[in-house]
C-alpha positions in Angstrom: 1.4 -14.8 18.7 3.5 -12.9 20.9 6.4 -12.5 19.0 3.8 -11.5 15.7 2.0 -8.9 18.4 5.7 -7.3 19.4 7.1 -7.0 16.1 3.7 -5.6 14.6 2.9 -3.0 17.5 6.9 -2.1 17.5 6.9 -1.0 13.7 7.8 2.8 13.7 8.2 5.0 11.0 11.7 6.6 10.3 12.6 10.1 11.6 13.7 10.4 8.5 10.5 9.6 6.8 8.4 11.8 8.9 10.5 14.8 8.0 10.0 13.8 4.7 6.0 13.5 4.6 6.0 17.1 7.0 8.5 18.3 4.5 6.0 17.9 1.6 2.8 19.0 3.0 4.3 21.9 4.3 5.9 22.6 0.7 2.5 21.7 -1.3 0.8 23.5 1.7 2.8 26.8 0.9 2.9 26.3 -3.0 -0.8 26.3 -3.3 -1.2 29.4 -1.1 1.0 31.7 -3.0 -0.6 30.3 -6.5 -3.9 31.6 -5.2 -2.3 34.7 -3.6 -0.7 35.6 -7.2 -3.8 34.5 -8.8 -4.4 37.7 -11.4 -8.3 37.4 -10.1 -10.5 39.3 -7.4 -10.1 39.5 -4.0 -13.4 37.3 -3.3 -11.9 34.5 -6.1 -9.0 34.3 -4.2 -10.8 34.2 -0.7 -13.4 31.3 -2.3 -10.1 29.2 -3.3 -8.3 29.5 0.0 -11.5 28.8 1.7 -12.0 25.5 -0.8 -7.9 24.8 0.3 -8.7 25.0 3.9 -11.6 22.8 3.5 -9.9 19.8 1.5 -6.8 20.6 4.1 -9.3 19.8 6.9 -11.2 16.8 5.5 -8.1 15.0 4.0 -6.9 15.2 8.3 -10.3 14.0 9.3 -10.5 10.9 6.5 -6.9 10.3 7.3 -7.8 9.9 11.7 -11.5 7.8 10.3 -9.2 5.2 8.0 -6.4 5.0 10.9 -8.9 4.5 13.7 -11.1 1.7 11.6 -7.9 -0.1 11.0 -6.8 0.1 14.6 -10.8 -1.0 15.7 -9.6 -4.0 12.8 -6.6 -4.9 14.4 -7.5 -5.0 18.2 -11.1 -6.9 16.8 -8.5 -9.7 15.3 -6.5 -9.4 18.4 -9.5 -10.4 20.7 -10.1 -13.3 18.2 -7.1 -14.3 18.1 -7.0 -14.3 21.9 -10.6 -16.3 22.0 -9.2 -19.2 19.8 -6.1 -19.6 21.5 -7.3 -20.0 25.0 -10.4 -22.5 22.5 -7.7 -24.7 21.9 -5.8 -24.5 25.2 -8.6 -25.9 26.9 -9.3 -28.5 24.8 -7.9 -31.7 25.6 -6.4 -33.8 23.0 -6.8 -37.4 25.4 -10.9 -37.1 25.2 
């Protein structure tokens, strides 16, 4: 278990993966703002569609934190009951 819980915990992304990932959502980020800021429409269409931007911007961070934190609630649950049985079967005593 120990070994399992250092190798999981340890597992870090690459630097050169993070540059990659902030790389692209800075790119698509920018991209989509100069489409709607070239957009041959009125001021107030192009204000509604930066608006909707910022909005799915926002909510994609938020569902992105909610997914990462149930799966962290996941793992540390699976860590306690991992925990529970092993000290379950340490106690017991194979001679009985």
């Amino acid at each position: 278990m120990g070994r399992d819980m250092q190798q999981f915990s340890s597992q870090k992304d690459s630097n050169a993966w993070v540059i990659q990932t902030w790389a692209a959502f800075v790119l698509s980020l920018s991209m989509t703002t100069i489409g709607i800021v070239n957009l041959p429409v009125s001021s107030w269409v192009k204000a509604f569609m930066g608006m909707g931007l910022t909005f799915s911007v926002g909510s994609t961070f938020t569902l992105a934190k909610t997914t990462r934190d149930l799966q962290e609630s996941r793992r540390l649950t699976a860590r306690i009951d991992e925990a529970k049985v092993e000290k379950l079967l340490s106690q017991h005593d194979n001679i009985k």
